[in-house]
Structures are given as structure tokens and as C-alpha cells.
N, C-alpha and C positions, 0 to 999 in steps of 0.2 A: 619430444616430438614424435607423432606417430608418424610410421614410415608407409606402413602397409596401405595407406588412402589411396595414392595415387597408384599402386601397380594395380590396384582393382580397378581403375578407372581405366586407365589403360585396356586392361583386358575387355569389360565392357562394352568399351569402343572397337575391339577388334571385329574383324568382317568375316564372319564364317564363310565356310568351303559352299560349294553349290552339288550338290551328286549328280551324276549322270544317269539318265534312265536308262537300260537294258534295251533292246529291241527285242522281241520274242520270235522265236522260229518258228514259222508258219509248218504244221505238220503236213508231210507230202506225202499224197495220198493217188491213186491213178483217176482219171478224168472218169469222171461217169457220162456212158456215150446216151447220146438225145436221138428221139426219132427224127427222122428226115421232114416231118411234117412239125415239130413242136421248133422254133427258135430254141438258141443260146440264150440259156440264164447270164445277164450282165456281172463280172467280177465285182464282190461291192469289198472295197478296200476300208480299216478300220482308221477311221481318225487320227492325226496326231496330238496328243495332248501332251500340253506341256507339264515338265517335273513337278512334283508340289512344295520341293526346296526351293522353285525359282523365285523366291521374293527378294523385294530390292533388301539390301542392307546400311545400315549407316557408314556415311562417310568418316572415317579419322579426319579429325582436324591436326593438321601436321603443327599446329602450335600448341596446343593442349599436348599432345603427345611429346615436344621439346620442353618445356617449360617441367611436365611431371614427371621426365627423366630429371633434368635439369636438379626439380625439387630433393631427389630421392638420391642423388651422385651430393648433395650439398651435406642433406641429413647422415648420409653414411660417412661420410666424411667430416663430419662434426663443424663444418665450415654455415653454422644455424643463421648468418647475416648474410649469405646468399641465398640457402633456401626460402630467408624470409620472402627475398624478393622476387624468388619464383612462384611464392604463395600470392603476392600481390598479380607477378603476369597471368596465373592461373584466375585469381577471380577477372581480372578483365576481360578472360576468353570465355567463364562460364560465371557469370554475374549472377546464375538463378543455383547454385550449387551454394547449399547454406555448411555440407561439411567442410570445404575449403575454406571457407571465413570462421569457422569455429577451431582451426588448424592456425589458421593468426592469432587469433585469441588466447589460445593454449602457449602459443609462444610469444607474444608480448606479458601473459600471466607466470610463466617458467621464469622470463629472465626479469620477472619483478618491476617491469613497465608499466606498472597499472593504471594509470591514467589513460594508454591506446588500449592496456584488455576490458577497462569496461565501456568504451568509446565500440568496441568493438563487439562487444557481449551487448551492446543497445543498436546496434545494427541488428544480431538476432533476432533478440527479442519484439524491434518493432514486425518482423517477418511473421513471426511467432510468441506470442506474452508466453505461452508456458513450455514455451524453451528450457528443460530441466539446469541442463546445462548450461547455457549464459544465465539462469540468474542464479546459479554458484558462483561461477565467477565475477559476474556483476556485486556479488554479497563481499566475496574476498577482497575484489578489489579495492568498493567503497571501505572497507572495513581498514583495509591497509593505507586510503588515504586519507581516515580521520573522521570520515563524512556516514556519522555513525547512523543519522535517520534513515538515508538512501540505503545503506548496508541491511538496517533491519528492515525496512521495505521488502528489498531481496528475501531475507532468510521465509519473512513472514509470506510472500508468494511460493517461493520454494517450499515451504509446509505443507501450506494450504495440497500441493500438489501430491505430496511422498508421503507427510506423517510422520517424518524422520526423526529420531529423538535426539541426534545429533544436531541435527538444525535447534530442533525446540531448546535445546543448552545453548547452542549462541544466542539465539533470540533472550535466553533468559538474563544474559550478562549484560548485550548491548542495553536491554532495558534497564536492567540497572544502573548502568553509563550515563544514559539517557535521563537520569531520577522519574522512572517509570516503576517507580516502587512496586504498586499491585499488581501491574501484568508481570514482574521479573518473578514476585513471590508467586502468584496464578503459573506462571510457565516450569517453576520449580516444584511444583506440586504435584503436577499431572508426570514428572516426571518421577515423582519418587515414589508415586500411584501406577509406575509403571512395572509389570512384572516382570520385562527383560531388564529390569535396572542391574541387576544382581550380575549379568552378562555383560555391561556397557564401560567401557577404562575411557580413560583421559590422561593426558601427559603433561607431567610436571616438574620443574628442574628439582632435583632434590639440593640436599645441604651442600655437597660436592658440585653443584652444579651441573649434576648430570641428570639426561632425561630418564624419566621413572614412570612408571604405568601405576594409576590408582584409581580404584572404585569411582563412579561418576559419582553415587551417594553422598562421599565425603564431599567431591568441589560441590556439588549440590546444599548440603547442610549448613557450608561453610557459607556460599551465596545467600540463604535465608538469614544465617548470622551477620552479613554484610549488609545486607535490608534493613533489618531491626537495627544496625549501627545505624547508616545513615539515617534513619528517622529518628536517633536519640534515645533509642528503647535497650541501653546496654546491660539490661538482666537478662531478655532473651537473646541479646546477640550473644552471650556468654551461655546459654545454655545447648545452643546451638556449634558452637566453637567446643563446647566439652565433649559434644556427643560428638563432632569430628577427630578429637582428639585420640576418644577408647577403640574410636576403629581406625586411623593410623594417626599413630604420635609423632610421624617424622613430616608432617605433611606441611609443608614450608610457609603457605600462605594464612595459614590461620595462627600459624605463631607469630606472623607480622599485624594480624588484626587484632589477637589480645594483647600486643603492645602497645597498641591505638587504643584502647579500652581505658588504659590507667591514664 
């Protein structure tokens, strides 16, 4: 949960000071005397003009400012089903404020409620289609509840927008999922024609079942040799699975695909 949203709000809304103008000292000087025949020159006294700080300032609204203490005493206290619900009083008092609904979302998405974070990431997104962030979350979620078209919908908007070759590796699997055969091999490709590939990890349980960092190439190669299975073509899924193999031999899911093979 991020904390720091609301103290910035806060501050925001606070009401700056007003300065006081100076009044200037009139320099005194002796009367310069007039002839008996000319009139007194009239005193011409200078204007008052007002400060140039004097502008109105906005009002605190005394509930946005209870609610986003409120929110921020919950979050430091770890007590996340109050703040939720000072997130909800907050959007009631600033309904056109899209980070406070993106601050629900991040927290129906944390505690794995994913059916309200993307209920809630499709609130953004109608405000916004290229909302970066709800159609992350929108992708995780669908992706977490099974609903594998919507999810690649997602990732394939979220592309469209970043170019991300993280995205373009999910997009390549869910296709797979999908039996979107050519675009999973088409999304595999551009990735392996990618020159940061060499820079790019992915995580994998190894043998121990522990998480392990490995080349995005290998899950890459391995997913071509996954293609060529499902389509029935098991010489190149097997030459595909070799060549994952000499660059790591511990690599857990491809020794479950040439099991599949025999």
C-alpha cells in the first residue's frame, strides 16, 4: 500500500500564509514656501493597492482531510481493512481523483481479490483506455482468474503502449494457452530477435523447488519446442528442448516436455 498519496494531498490542500505589505516612509523634507500670489499646490496622496499575495485560496475540506489521516494511521498500522475503507470514504469525497481508485485496486490486487482489482482497474480504464497501469492489473487479474482472452487483451493493449518484452513473454504463453499457435511462435521470435534478450531473466522453481533466475532464451526456446509439440511436430520440439538443454540442463520444464515426447 502506498502511504505517501495522501500526505501529498493533504499538503496540497493546505492554505498558504497571506504577506503583509510594508508601508513606506514618506521622506521629510522642509515645505518649499509659495508666493503670496500663486495658490497651494493640493497634497496628492499615493493609492492603496492591494498585496499581490492577496488571492483567495482553497478551502480544506475537513472530510478529505479526516478520511486521509484516517487512511494513512490504518496503513502505518498495518490494520489494510480499515484503510481500505477510508479509501472508499476518500473516493466519495473526491470522485474525480483517479489515484485514490488506483490505491483500491493495488489493494484488492496485494491481497489477491482479483475479481474487485479488475472491477476496479475497468473503472480506470473506462476514464482512461491507456491507463498503463489498470491494464497491468486488469492482465494479472484476468490472468489469475482463468479468463485467459481478457488477460491477453490486456497484455496486447499494455504492448501496444510500452513495447515491453516482458509483456510480449506473457502475451507469447497466454497464446500458447489459447492454441494461438502462430502468434505464440510470431511473439517468440521477435523476442529472440531482441538484442536486450542476453539482459532479460525469468523465474523458475528449480529441482529443490526453489526460485532460480534463468535466461528468458531458454523459457523462450523451450515455448517454440512447446508449439511444435502441440501441433504434433515432435522432431522440432526435440531440437528445440536440446538447444535448451546445452544452455541450462537443470531447467525443470523442459525435462517435463521430453517426458511428454516419448
Amino acid at each position: 500500500m502506498r502511504k505517501c498519496l495522501f500526505a501529498l494531498m493533504i499538503v496540497s490542500l493546505s492554505v498558504s500564509s497571506v504577506w503583509a505589505q510594508k508601508k513606506k516612509k514618506q521622506d521629510k523634507t522642509e515645505p518649499v514656501k509659495q508666493e503670496e500670489t500663486q495658490p497651494a499646490k493640493p497634497e496628492v496622496k499615493p493609492e492603496k493597492v492591494a498585496p499581490k499575495d492577496s488571492v483567495p485560496q482553497p478551502r480544506i475540506n475537513p472530510l478529505t482531510q479526516h478520511y486521509a489521516i484516517k487512511y494513512s494511521l490504518a496503513a502505518q498500522w498495518s490494520d489494510y481493512e480499515v484503510a481500505k475503507d477510508a479509501l472508499y470514504d476518500l473516493i466519495v469525497e473526491n470522485q474525480g481523483n483517479d489515484s485514490i481508485i488506483y490505491d483500491l485496486a493495488i489493494y484488492y490486487y496485494s491481497n489477491q481479490k482479483y475479481p474487485s482489482a479488475v472491477l476496479v482497474s475497468q473503472e480506470l480504464l473506462k476514464r482512461n483506455p491507456k491507463n498503463t497501469s489498470a491494464l497491468e492489473i486488469a492482465a494479472v487479474g484476468y490472468e489469475n482468474l482463468g479468463v485467459y482472452d481478457r488477460a491477453l487483451q490486456s497484455y496486447e493493449s499494455l504492448y501496444l503502449l510500452q513495447s515491453n518484452p516482458n509483456v510480449l513473454y506473457k502475451m507469447a504463453f497466454l497464446q500458447l494457452r489459447l492454441k494461438r499457435y502462430k502468434e505464440s511462435a510470431t511473439s517468440a521470435d521477435i523476442l529472440l530477435a531482441d538484442k536486450a534478450l542476453e539482459t532479460l531473466k525469468v523465474t523458475y522453481n528449480d529441482a529443490a523447488n526453489k526460485p532460480k533466475e534463468y535466461s528468458m532464451k531458454v523459457a523462450l526456446l523451450n515455448l517454440k519446442g512447446m508449439v511444435a509439440q502441440e501441433q504434433g511436430d515432435k522432431i522440432t520440439a526435440k531440437k528445440f528442448y536440446d538447444q535448451v538443454l546445452a544452455i541450462a540442463p537443470d531447467f525443470p520444464p523442459v525435462k517435463d516436455n521430453i517426458a511428454r515426447l516419448k
